[in-house]
N, C-alpha and C positions, 0 to 999 in steps of 0.2 A: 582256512587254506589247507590243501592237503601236504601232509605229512611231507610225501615229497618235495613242496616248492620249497623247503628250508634247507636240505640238503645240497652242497655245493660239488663241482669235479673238482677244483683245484683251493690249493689252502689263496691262492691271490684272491679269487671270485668270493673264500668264505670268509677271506681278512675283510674286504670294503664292504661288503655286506653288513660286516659288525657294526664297522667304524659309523656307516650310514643310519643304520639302525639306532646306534649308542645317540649319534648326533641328532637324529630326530626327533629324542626323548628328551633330549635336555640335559643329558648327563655328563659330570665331569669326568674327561677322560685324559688320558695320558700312556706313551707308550716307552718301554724299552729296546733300544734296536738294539738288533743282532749282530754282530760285525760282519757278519757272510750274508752272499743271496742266493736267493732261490732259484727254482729250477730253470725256473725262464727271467730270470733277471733283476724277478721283484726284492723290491723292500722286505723283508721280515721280520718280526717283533714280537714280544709280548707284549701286548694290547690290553690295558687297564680302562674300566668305566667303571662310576659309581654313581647306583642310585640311593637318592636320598643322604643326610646331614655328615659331612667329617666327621663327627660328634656324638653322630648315634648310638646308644647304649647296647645297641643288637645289632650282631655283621653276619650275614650271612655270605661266605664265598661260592662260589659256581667257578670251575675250572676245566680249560678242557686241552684236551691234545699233550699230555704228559708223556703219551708215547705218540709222536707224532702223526703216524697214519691213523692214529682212532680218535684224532682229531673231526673227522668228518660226520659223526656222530653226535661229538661234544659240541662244536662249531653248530651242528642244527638244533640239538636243546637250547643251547644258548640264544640264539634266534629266536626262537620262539618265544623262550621268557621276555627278549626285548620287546616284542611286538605286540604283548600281554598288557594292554593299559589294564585290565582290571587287576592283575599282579601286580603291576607299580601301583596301582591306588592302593592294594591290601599293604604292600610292605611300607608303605609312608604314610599309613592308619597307623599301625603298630608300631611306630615309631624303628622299624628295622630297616638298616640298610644292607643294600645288596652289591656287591662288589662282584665282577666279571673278567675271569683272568683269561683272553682269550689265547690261546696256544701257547702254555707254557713250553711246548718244546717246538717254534714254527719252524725250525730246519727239516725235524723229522718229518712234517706237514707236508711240505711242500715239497720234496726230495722223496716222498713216500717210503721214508724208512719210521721204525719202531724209535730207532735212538737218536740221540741229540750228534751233532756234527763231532763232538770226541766218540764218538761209538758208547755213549754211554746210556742206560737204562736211568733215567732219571729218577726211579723211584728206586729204586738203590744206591744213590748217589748220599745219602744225609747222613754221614758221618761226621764221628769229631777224626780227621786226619792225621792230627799230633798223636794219636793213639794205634796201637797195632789194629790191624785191620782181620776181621773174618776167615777163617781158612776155609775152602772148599774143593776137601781132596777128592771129593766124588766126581764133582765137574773137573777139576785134573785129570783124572781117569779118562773120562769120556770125550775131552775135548776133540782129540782129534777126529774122534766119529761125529762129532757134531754139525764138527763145519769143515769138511773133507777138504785131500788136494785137489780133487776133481766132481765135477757135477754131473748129472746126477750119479750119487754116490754105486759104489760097488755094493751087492746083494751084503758082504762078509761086514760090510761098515756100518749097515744097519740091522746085522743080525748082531753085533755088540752091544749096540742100544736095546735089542730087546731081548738080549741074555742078562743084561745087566737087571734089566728090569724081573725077566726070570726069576733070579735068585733073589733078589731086594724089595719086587714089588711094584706097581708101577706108579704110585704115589713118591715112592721113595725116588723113582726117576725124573720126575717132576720137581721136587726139592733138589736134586742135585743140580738139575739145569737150569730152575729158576730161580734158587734162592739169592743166588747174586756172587761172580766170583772177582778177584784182585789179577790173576795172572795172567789173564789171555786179550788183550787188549782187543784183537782183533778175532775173540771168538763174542758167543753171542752173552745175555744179562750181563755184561761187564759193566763194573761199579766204577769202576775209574779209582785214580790215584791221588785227586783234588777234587772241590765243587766246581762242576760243569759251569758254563755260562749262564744256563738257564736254572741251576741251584741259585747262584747270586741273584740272578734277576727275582727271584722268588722271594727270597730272603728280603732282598730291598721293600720290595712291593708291601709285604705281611708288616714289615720294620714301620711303615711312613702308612698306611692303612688302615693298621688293627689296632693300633696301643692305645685308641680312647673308647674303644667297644669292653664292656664287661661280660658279655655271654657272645659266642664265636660259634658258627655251625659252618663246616665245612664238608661240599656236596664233591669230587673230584672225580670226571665223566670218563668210564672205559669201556671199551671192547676185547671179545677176543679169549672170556673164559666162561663156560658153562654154556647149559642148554639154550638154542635157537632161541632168540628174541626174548630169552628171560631176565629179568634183572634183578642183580645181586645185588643184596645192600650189603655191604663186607667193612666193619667196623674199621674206622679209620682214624683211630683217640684210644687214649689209656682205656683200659677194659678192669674199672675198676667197675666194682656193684651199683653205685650211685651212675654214674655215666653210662653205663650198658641199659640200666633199666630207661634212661632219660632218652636214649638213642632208640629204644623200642616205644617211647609213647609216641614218639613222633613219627617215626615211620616204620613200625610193624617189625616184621620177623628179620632179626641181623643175624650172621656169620660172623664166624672168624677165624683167621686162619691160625689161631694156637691152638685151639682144640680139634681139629679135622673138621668142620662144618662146612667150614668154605669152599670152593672150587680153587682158591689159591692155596699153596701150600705158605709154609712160613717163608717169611722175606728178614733179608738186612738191606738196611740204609733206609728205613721207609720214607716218604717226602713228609706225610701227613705231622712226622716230630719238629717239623720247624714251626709249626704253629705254637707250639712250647717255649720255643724259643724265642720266637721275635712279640708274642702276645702273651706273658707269662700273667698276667692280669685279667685276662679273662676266662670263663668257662669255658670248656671247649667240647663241641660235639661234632665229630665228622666220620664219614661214611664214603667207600668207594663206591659207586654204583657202576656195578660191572655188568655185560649185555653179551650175553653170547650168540656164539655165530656159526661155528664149526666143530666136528669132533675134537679134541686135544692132540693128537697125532698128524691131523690134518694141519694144526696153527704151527706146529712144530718144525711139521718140513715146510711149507710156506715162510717161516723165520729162516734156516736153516740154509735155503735156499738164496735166499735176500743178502744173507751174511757172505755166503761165497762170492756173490754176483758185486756185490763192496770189495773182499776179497783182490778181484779178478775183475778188473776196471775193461781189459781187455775181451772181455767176454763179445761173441757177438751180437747185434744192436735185435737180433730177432731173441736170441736167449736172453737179453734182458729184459725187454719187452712182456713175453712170456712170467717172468719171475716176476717184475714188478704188477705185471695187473694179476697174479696170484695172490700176491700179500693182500693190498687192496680190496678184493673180494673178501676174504678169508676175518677182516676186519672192519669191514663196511657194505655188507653185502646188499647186492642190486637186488633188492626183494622191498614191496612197498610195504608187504603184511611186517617183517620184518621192523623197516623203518617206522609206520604207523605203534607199532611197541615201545620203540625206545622214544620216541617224540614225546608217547600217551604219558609212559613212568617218567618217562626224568622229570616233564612237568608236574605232573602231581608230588612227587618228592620234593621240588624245591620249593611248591605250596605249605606242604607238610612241614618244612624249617622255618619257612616264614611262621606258619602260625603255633610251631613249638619256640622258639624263640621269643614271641607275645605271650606265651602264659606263664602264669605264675612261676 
């Protein structure tokens, strides 16, 4: 089938797709609902199937839609592996099950926002709370130029962000806006002040899932950093010498964002440490596979925009319109060459953990 036919318009069309999928295979599944709905009325959830034993001494997770809109990407790899009977016969040869967590964030899915229904950046959500939280006085600085009183911004509120960057660099601009901040609820990477909904649902899932697996790889599907149709494999597990070298036999050249190699700069709250927590028992190897789409300045105001338009509810139904199928683009772009990439890599990657997971 072409690459294409896997990709869905709306997260409802890419939810029952799953479900039917899951269900055809035979797989136990189970869901978490969300207390809110979607944009046209539907149900939403995070959506659990497992292929292969409770029991299984090897789990491999596939996760998709952590930041909701790039769900639509993750949502068609995941399809695809479902429809993979020769992947189900390889992973229950090796005794490895695979576990599919589809739209850890389906507000942002369906709603075509980045963040979960608090405004919050799920992957900088995984803190211990009882403890003081991160400071980030640079996004302090910058907020108000971030996500302005008004759209699109004045020339002087974007010549701040790129003075800023002037003097600091533009990596260092990059770390200010996305490392994740506590103060601004309503500007953009906000971490939030408790675990989100969809942290608990996560938690739960990994809790009653993973505790009888002894080796854990986890694949967690994104869009939206680095070059056109490339994919990143961006370390997503302690980055000790034994686990870096294990994460490269299985699938080739990683990043990361402590030493500058990445496209990401450093993050707080990351999601990937709750695997520490709720499977402290097993091995653990996981990777973000990130898939780029657009220049960095381009995702920037496309976010940026999005955030005002949440803002400013009152906006009118053409300026939002306009804003919301920017995001969209910018993170799921209508290009087949494009889609045919991220279809080709993610499948081969979650080959690749199935069969590092089987060896020795």
């Amino acid at each position: 089938m072409p690459a294409e036919s896997f990709f869905c318009r709306t997260y409802a069309e890419a939810r029952q797709r799953f479900l039917d999928a899951a269900e055809s295979q035979g797989l136990a599944m189970h869901s978490h609902r969300h207390p809110l709905l979607g944009i046209a009325g539907e149900t939403l959830a995070l959506d659990v199937a497992r292929l292969g034993a409770a029991d299984a001494p090897r789990l491999l997770v596939v996760s998709s839609a952590c930041h909701g809109i790039e769900g639509h990407a993750g949502s068609a790899i995941q399809l695809r592996l479902l429809t993979d009977t020769a992947f189900a016969d390889a992973a229950r040869a090796a005794d490895v099950a695979v576990l599919f967590l589809h739209a850890l964030n389906p507000y942002g899915f369906s709603w075509c926002r980045r963040t979960t229904h608090e405004n919050v950046d799920l992957n900088r959500n995984f803190h211990d709370f009882s403890k003081p939280l991160p400071d980030n006085p640079a996004y302090d600085l910058l907020a108000h130029a971030l996500v302005p009183a008004n759209w699109p911004p004045a020339p002087a509120v974007d010549a701040a962000l790129m003075g800023y960057a002037a003097q600091h660099g533009m990596r260092a601009l990059q770390e200010a806006i996305t490392a994740g901040q506590y103060l601004h609820p309503e500007g953009l990477y906000y971490s939030g002040r408790n675990p989100t909904w969809s942290h608990r649902a996560l938690r739960q899932v990994l809790h009653s899932e993973g505790r009888a697996c002894k080796r854990l790889a986890w694949i967690d599907l994104h869009t939206g950093l680095g070059p056109h149709g490339v994919g990143e494999r961006i370390l997503a597990c302690p980055e000790d010498d034994i686990t870096v070298a294990r994460a490269q036999r299985w699938w080739g050249a990683m990043t990361s964002i402590h030493d500058g190699s990445s496209s990401s700069t450093r993050l707080n709250g990351q999601m990937w440490t709750v695997a520490l927590d709720e499977c402290p028992q097993a091995e653990f190897t996981g990777m973000a596979l990130e898939f780029g789409t657009v220049p960095p300045l381009q995702v920037l105001t496309a976010l940026r925009a999005e955030q005002w338009l949440e803002n400013h509810p009152e906006a009118d139904a053409a300026t939002a319109a306009a804003i919301k199928q920017q995001l969209r683009e910018v993170f799921c772009p209508d290009s087949p060459a494009w889609r045919d990439a991220v279809l080709a890599h993610g499948h081969a990657d979650a080959w690749a953990a199935v069969n590092g997971l089987a060896a020795p």
